[in-house]
C-alpha positions in Angstrom: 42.6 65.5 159.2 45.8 64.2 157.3 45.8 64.0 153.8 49.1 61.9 153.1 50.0 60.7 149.5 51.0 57.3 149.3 53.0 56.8 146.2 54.2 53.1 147.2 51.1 51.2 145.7 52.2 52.7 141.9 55.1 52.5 140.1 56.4 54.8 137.4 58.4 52.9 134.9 59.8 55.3 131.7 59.9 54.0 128.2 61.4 55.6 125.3 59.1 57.7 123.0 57.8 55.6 120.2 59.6 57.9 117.7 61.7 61.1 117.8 64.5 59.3 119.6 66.7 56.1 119.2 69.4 54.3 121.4 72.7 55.6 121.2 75.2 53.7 119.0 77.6 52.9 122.4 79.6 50.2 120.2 80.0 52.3 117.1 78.5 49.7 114.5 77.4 52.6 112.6 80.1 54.7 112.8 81.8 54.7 109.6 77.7 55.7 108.3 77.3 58.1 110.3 81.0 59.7 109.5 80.0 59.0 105.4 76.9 61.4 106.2 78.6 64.2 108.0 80.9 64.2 105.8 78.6 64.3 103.0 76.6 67.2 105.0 80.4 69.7 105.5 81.0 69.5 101.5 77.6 70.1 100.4 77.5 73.3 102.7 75.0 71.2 104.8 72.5 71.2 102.4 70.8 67.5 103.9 68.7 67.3 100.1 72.3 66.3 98.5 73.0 63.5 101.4 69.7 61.7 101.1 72.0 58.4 99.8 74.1 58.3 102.7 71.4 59.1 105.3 69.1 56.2 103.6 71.9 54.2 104.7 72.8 55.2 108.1 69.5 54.7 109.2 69.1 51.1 107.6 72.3 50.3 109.2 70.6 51.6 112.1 67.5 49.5 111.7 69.7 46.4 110.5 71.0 46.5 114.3 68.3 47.2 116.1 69.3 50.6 116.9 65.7 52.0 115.7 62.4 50.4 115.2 62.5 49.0 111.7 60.5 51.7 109.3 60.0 51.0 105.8 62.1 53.4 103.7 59.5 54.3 101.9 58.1 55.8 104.6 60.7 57.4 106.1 61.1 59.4 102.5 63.6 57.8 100.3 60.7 55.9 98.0 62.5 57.8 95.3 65.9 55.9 95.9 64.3 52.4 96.2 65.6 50.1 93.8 62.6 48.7 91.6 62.5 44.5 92.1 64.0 42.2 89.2 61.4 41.7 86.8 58.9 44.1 88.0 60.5 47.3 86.3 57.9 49.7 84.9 57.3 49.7 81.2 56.5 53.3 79.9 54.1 53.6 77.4 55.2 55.1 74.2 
């Protein structure tokens, strides 16, 4: 008795994880981001809490190009560094 596998009727097709990962940035649109950020990391003794501005930004620019699935902000933890809409700033009760 032969008990061959046939692996012709199925195909294996990867796909990229649906996060953890993103496309490399092969034409350097977000270069000058991504430099602002490490820089940012090398001064502050790479201490990433005093870079949050500049790594809010590198990943929108990231986003803006398709480069990573588009993520609210919020989300991805910079709610604190959203600017409030015109009009809609809270009033605090005195």
């Amino acid at each position: 008795m032969s008990t061959a596998m046939n692996f012709g009727n199925k195909s294996f097709r990867p796909r990229p994880p649906d996060k953890g990962s993103f496309p490399l940035d092969h034409f350097g649109e977000c270069r000058a981001f991504q430099e602002t950020f490490m820089r940012c990391l090398r001064e502050s003794s790479f201490d990433s809490s005093r870079c949050r501005l500049q790594s809010k930004e590198y990943l929108q620019c990231r986003m803006d190009r398709q480069l990573m699935a588009k993520e609210p902000l919020e989300k991805l933890g910079f709610k604190d560094l959203m600017e409030e809409p015109k009009g809609e700033q809270s009033v605090k009760p005195t």
